[in-house]
Each structure stands twice: as C-alpha cells, then as structure tokens.
C-alpha positions, 0 to 999 in steps of 0.5 A: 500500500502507498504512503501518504504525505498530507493529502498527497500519495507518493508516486513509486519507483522501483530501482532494480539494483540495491547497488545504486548510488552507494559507489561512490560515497553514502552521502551520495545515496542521500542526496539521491534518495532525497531528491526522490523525497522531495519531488514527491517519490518513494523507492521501492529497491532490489534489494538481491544481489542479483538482476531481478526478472520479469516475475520480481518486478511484477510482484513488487508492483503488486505490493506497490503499484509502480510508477516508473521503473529505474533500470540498472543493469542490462539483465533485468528483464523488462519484457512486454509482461512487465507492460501487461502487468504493471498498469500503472507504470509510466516511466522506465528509465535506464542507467545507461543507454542500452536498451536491449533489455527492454522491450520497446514496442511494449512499452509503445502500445503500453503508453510508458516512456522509456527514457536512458542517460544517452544525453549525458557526456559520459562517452568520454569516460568508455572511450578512456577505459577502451584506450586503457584496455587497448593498451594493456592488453597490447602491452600486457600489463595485468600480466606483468604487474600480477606475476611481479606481485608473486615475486616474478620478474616476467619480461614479455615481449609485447606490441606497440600500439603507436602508429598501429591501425585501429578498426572501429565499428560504430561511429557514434559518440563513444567511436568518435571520441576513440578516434581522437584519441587514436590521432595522438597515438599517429594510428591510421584510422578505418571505421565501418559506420551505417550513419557517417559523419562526413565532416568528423571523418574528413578532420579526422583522417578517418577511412570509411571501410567495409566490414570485411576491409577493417577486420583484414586490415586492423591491428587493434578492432574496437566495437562501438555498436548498440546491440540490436537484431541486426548486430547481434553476433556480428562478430564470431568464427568467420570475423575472426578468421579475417582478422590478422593473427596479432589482432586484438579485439576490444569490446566495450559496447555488449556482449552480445555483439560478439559470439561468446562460444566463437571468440573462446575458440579464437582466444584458445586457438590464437587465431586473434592475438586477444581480446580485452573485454568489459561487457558480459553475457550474464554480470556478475560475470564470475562463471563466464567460461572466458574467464573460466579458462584463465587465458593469458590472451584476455584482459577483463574488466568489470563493465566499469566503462562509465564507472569514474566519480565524475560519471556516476556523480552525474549519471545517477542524477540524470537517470532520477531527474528522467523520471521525475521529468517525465511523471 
C-alpha cells in the first residue's frame, strides 16, 4: 500500500539494483534518495544481489503499484509482461543507454516512456577505459604487474600500439571520441559506420571501410555498436578468421555483439592475438567460461566503462531527474 504525505500519495519507483548510488560515497545515496523525497517519490529497491526478472518486478508492483521503473543493469528483464502487468507504470528509465533489455514496442502500445542517460557526456569516460584496455592488453600489463606481485620478474615481449591501425565499428559518440584519441597515438584510422559523419571523418583522417576491409586490415578492432537484431553476433568464427593473427579485439559496447562460444575458440586457438573485454553475457560475470579458462590472451574488466566519480556523480542524477521529468 502507498504512503501518504498530507493529502498527497507518493508516486513509486522501483530501482532494480540495491547497488545504486552507494559507489561512490553514502552521502551520495542521500542526496539521491532525497531528491526522490522531495519531488514527491518513494523507492521501492532490489534489494538481491542479483538482476531481478520479469516475475520480481511484477510482484513488487503488486505490493506497490509502480510508477516508473529505474533500470540498472542490462539483465533485468523488462519484457512486454512487465507492460501487461504493471498498469500503472509510466516511466522506465535506464542507467545507461542500452536498451536491449527492454522491450520497446511494449512499452509503445503500453503508453510508458522509456527514457536512458544517452544525453549525458559520459562517452568520454568508455572511450578512456577502451584506450586503457587497448593498451594493456597490447602491452600486457595485468600480466606483468600480477606475476611481479608473486615475486616474478616476467619480461614479455609485447606490441606497440603507436602508429598501429585501429578498426572501429560504430561511429557514434563513444567511436568518435576513440578516434581522437587514436590521432595522438599517429594510428591510421578505418571505421565501418551505417550513419557517417562526413565532416568528423574528413578532420579526422578517418577511412570509411567495409566490414570485411577493417577486420583484414586492423591491428587493434574496437566495437562501438548498440546491440540490436541486426548486430547481434556480428562478430564470431568467420570475423575472426579475417582478422590478422596479432589482432586484438576490444569490446566495450555488449556482449552480445560478439559470439561468446566463437571468440573462446579464437582466444584458445590464437587465431586473434586477444581480446580485452568489459561487457558480459550474464554480470556478475564470475562463471563466464572466458574467464573460466584463465587465458593469458584476455584482459577483463568489470563493465566499469562509465564507472569514474565524475560519471556516476552525474549519471545517477540524470537517470532520477528522467523520471521525475517525465511523471
């Protein structure tokens, strides 16, 4: 049953992630929590460690008669029995800017807006992390600190990452701002794009190219795509077998655009150099079999693409203003 303030009922808002807002300080998650308060919301949270299903989310708006919907995690399930159950929804805002997780047309018919944090400038942070994937991956960095720390003194021979030629599939925001930083490391630069930017390709130097031309060519690919029916797997077996053997791949847009089971072979068989991976198929990605494996050729990060106190600090305030703009 809703509270009530004075005459007024609060509006409702589950958050699908318990972890929200407590990264970066307690003090943080206050002042979250009071913005809600003081525009008229109470929260309802996840309170698992784990992403909530279709099911969980309509039995907490049972309890609850949800208003909107703060999404976390690209594993919750806001599936169109979300939008046939919960009547009262109006909103679901995501905490990021992927949207494969919920199902849109749904939401459409349903009259609930999704909203995501697409606006907010935190394309620069993803594209910071790609670079540092790139570069230790390149230079096997994880290695060399983690052996040092047992006392091993490892001198691997590594590649160069100057003046090498990076592929980029997706030439939108995040894309645009690894190209730039591609140009101070003297790379050449080829993307494979469906929506070019004929003035930022022409500044930057950049050699528009087919699919097939950037994955024979690259020494470094980097993936920048949203994942959506026609992505889906873009990359897999026969991606991989074009590509040069001291190619790496790095991928911090989804896990879903690359075949998991196919870049496992590739990584095993060395027919790719590596890969550097931030993205998962099911996070926490504690039993993902490419990790499982231990390989010497993968560098993993915890999709922490966005996670820098500057983002967060303003991601999580606009993924609650979203919501409170829209109700």
């Amino acid at each position: 049953m809703r509270e009530q303030k004075g005459l007024d009922i609060l509006k409702t808002v589950l958050i699908t992630s318990k972890e929200f807002g407590s990264q970066i300080d307690g003090q943080h998650r206050i002042n979250l929590e009071q913005y809600f308060a003081e525009n008229g919301w109470q929260i309802v949270w996840n309170t698992a460690g784990s992403a909530m299903s279709a099911r969980d989310i309509i039995q907490q708006d049972i309890r609850h008669r949800l208003d909107a919907i703060l999404v976390y995690s690209s594993s919750d399930e806001i599936s169109h029995e979300v939008f046939k159950h919960c009547r009262n929804l109006k909103v679901v805002s995501r905490h990021g800017v992927g949207i494969e997780n919920i199902d849109v047309l749904a939401a459409q018919q349903a009259g609930v807006e999704i909203k995501t944090t697409a606006k907010m400038p935190g394309y620069e942070t993803v594209a910071d992390l790609t670079f540092a994937l790139m570069l230790s991956l390149a230079r096997k960095v994880p290695q060399i600190d983690s052996t040092l720390r047992k006392s091993g003194w490892y001198r691997p021979v590594s590649s160069d990452v100057w003046g090498k030629t990076l592929g980029i599939f997706g030439l939108g925001r995040i894309g645009k701002a690894v190209a730039k930083r591609a140009k101070g490391f003297d790379m050449k630069i080829l993307a494979a794009t469906r929506h070019p930017d004929a003035a930022f390709v022409a500044a930057n130097g950049i050699t528009l190219c087919s699919r097939e031309e950037l994955l024979t060519a690259a020494d470094f690919v980097s993936l920048h795509c949203m994942l959506h029916q026609e992505t889906k797997h873009m990359i897999g077996a026969s991606e991989f077998a074009l590509m040069k053997p001291s190619a790496y791949l790095i991928n911090t847009a989804r896990a879903g655009l690359v075949n998991q089971g196919e870049l496992l072979t590739a990584l095993k068989s060395k027919t790719i150099a590596g890969a550097a991976i931030d993205v998962f198929e099911n996070e926490p990605a504690v039993n993902d079999p490419i990790i499982a494996e231990g390989l010497d050729n993968v560098v993993a990060t915890t999709h922490v693409g966005s996670y820098t106190v500057d983002s967060l600090r303003r991601m999580d305030f606009l993924v609650a203003e979203n919501i409170v703009e829209a109700v």
